[in-house]
N, C-alpha and C positions, 0 to 999 in steps of 0.2 A: 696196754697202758690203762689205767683205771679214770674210768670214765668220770669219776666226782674230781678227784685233780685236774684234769683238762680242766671241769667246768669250774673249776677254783682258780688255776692259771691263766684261764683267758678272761675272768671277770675285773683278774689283778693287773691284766697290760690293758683292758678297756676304758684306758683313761688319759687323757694329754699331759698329765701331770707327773702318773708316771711312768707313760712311755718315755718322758721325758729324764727321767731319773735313770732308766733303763740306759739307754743312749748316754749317758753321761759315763753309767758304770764301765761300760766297752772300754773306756779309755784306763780302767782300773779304779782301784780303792777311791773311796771319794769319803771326806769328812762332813758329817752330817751340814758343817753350819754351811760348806756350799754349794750345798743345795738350795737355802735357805736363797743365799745369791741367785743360783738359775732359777730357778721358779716366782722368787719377785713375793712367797708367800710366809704366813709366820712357819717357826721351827715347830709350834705343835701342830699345824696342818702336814706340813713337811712328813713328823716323823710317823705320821695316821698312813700316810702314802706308803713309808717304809715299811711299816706296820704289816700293812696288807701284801708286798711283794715276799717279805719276809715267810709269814705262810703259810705263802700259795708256794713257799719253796724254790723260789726266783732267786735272792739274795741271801748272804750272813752278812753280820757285823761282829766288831770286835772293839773293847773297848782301849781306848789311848787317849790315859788321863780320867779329863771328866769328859771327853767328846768322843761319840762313836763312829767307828769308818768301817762302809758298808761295801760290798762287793760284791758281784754274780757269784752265783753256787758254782762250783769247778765243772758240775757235769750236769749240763741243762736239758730238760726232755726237747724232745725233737719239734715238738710245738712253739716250746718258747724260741730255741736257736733261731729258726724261719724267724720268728719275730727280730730277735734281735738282730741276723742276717738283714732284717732290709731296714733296719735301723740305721744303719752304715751311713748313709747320704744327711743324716739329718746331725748338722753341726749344732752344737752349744760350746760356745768360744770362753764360755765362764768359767768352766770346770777347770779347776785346779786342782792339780799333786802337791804343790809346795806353794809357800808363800801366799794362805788361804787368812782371810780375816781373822780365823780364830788361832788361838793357841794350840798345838797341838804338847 
């Protein structure tokens, strides 16, 4: 595995903000604005977070409408999985699939 991606992927989970977005994705596609919900922060600090998992090659998006929904990359290197494997235990009750503040 190349040594500059590691140091790129683990500088994009070293943060609570968006580990926290990480842990959200596990439950699948997530619309940008709730995130805006879980994190309690504005939509451009938001999407600087996404930004950067984006990448590091963590996440895609795709757009629906005028709002974007983000999701794990299908095939995660071995380093992030671990991450996200013990991601498992940490609930955010906010995340929603359907019936999200914004318009889809």
């Amino acid at each position: 595995m190349d040594i500059q991606l590691i140091e790129k992927q683990l500088k994009a989970l070293a943060d609570i903000n968006r580990l926290k977005l990480v842990a959200c994705l596990k439950q699948g596609e997530v619309c940008v604005c709730d995130f805006v919900e879980v994190l309690q922060i504005s939509q451009p600090a938001v999407s600087q977070h996404l930004r950067k998992l984006k990448e590091a090659g963590i996440i895609t998006e795709r757009k629906v409408g005028t709002w974007k929904h983000y999701r794990l990359v299908g095939e995660l290197t071995s380093i992030v999985q671990t991450v996200v494997d013990e991601l498992e235990a940490i609930s955010i009750a906010q995340c929603k699939k359907e019936g999200s503040s914004c318009s889809s």
